[in-house]
N, C-alpha and C positions, 0 to 999 in steps of 0.2 A: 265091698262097701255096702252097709246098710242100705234100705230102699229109702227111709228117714233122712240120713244124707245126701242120698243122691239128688232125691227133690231139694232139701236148701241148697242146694250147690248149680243146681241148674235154675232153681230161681234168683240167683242169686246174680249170675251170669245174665240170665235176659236184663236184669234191674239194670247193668253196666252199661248192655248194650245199648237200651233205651237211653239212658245218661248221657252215651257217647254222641249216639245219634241227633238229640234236641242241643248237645251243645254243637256241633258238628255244624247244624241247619241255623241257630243264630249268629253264630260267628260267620258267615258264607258270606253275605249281604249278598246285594241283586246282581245279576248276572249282568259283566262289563257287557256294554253298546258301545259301536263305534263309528264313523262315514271314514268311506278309506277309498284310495284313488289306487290303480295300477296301470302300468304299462309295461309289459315284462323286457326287459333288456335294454329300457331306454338310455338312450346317453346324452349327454350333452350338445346340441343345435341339430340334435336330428328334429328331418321335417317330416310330416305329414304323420304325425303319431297319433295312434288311438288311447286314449285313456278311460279307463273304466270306472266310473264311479260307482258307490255304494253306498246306501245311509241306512241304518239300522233301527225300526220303529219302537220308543219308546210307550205308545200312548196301547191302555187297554181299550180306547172307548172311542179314537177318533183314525182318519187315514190322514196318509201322508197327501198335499196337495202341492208342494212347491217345495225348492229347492234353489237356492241363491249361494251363487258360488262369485268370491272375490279371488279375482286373478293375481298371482304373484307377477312381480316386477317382469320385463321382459314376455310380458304377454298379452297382445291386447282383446280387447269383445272382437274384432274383426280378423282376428287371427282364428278363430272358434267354428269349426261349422260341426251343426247337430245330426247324427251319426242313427242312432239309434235309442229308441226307451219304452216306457210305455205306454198302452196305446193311450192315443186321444193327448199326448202329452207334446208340446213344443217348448223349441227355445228361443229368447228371445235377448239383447243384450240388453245392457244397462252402464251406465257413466264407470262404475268399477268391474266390472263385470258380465257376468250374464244371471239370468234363471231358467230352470228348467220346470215346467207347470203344466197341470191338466186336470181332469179328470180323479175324485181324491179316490186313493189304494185302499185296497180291502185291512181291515183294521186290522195291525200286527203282521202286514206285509211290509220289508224292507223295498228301499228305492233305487233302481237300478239303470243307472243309463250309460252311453260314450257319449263323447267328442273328439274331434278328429283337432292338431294345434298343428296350425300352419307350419311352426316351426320350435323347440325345445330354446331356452335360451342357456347359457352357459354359464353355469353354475352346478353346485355340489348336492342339492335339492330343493324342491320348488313346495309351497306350502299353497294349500285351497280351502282356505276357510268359506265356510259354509253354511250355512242357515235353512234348520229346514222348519217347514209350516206344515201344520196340522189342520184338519179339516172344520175342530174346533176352534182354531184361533191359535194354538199354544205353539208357540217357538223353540225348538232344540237349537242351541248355538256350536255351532263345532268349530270353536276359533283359538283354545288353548295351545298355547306354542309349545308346551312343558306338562305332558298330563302328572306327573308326580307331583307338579308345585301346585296347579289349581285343581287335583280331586283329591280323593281321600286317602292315597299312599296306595291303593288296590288298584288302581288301574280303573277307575270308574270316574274318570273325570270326562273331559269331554274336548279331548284332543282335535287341530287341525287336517284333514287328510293331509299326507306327506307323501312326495314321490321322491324317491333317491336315485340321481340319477349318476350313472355313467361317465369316465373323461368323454370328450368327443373324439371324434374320430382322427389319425391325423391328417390335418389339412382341413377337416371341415372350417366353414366358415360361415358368419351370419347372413345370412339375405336380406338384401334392401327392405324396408318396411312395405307393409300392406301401402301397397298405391294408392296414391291420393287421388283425386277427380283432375285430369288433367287440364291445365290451363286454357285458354280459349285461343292467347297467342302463343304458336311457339318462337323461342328464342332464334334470331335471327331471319326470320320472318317479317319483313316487308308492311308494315300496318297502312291499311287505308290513311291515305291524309288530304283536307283538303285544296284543292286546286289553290297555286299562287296565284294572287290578285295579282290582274294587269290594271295598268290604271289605261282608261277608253282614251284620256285627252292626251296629246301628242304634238311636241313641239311644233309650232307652223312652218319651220322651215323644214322640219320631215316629212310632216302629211299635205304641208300646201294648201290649207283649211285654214278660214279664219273663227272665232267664234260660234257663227252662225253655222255653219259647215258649208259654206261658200267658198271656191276655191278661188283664192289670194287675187289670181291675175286676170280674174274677172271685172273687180272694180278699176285693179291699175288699168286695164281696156280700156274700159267706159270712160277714167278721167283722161286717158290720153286722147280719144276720142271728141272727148267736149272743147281740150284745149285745141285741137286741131282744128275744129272746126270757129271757135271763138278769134284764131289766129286770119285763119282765112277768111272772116266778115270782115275784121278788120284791113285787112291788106286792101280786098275791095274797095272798101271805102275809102281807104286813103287812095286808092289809086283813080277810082275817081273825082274827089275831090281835086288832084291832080292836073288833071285831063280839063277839070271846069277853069 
C-alpha cells in the first residue's frame, strides 16, 4: 500500500473513532445513584437483625447531613436501636420512623450506617423509603416503589431501598410487641380502698347511752329515787296525821 493511502486510511479510522467515542459519552447519561439496605441471609421474623444501610451522594457542592428513613408495616421507631455510623452522627425516632443525623460528610462521600430490628416481620420484602438532606438544604427522595415507572427507563430513577427477605424459619413465630410501661395496678391485685364508715350512734338498747352519752339507768335511778322518797314523806304524814 502506498504511503498516500495509508495516511487517509488511518485518518480516516481515528475520525470513526472519535465519532464513536462522543456518541458513546452522550448517549451514557449520569451514572445511576442509589440508597440500598442489606442484610445478608435475612428471612422472615428473624430477630435481632443488622441491617446496613447506604445512600449514595448526589451533590457536587454540599455533604450529606441527615437521613430519614420510614419504616415498613410491621416495624416500629422502638423496635430500632442504632448500631453504628458516622462519627458525630445519632439516631433518633420519629412518629413514622426514625432519622439518622450529624455532623455533614465530606462532599461526594456516600452515607453509611446499621441498625439492629428487634424483630423481621413476616412477609416477602420490606421497603425503606428514605429521605436524605444535604448540607445545603437540597433533598434526594428515595421513595420510588417501581424505578422503571418513575425514572428515565435507565435505571436512574430513584428507587426505595428494598430488603428481600427469606420464608421464616419453621416454627418461627412473632414476639409480643415492644412492651409497653407497665400498669401501676397489676390485675388481681388488691387496690387500697377506703375504710367502711361505721356510723358512731348506736341503738340505746346496745350501747345503753341516751343522747347525751349518759348511761340510760342513771336518770331511771334518780326518778326511782325521788319517787321513793316523795312516797315515804307522804306515808309520814299521813301517819301522823293519824296518831293526832
Amino acid at each position: 500500500m502506498h504511503r498516500p493511502t495509508l495516511a487517509r486510511s488511518l485518518h480516516t479510522l481515528g475520525a470513526l473513532t472519535a465519532a464513536a467515542f462522543v456518541v458513546t459519552v452522550a448517549t451514557a447519561g449520569p451514572a445511576a445513584a442509589h440508597a440500598e439496605v442489606e442484610a445478608e441471609g435475612a428471612r422472615a421474623l428473624d430477630q435481632n437483625v443488622a441491617l446496613t444501610f447506604s445512600a449514595e451522594s448526589e451533590s457536587a457542592s454540599a455533604g450529606i447531613t441527615k437521613l430519614e428513613v420510614i419504616l415498613p408495616k410491621g416495624i416500629t421507631p422502638g423496635d430500632i436501636t442504632y448500631k453504628e455510623g458516622p462519627d458525630g452522627w445519632k439516631l433518633a425516632p420519629t412518629s413514622r420512623g426514625y432519622t439518622v443525623s450529624g455532623p455533614k460528610l465530606a462532599v461526594g462521600e456516600d452515607a453509611e450506617y446499621v441498625v439492629t430490628v428487634r424483630q423481621l416481620p413476616d412477609a416477602e420484602s420490606l421497603v425503606f423509603k428514605t429521605l436524605q438532606t444535604y448540607s445545603d438544604g437540597k433533598v434526594d427522595r428515595w421513595i420510588e416503589l417501581d424505578e422503571e415507572e418513575s425514572g428515565d427507563g435507565h435505571g436512574h430513577g430513584h428507587p426505595a431501598p428494598r430488603l428481600e427477605l427469606k420464608p421464616a424459619e419453621p416454627g418461627a413465630k412473632a414476639v409480643s410487641p415492644t412492651p409497653a410501661e407497665e400498669p401501676t395496678t397489676t390485675a388481681g391485685e388488691p387496690t387500697a380502698q377506703s375504710p367502711t364508715p361505721t356510723s358512731s350512734a348506736k341503738p340505746a338498747a346496745d350501747s345503753g347511752e341516751d343522747d347525751d352519752g349518759m348511761p340510760l339507768a342513771v336518770p331511771i335511778g334518780i326518778g326511782a329515787a325521788v319517787l321513793a322518797l316523795a312516797g315515804g314523806a307522804w306515808w309520814l304524814k299521813r301517819r301522823r296525821t293519824g296518831a293526832a
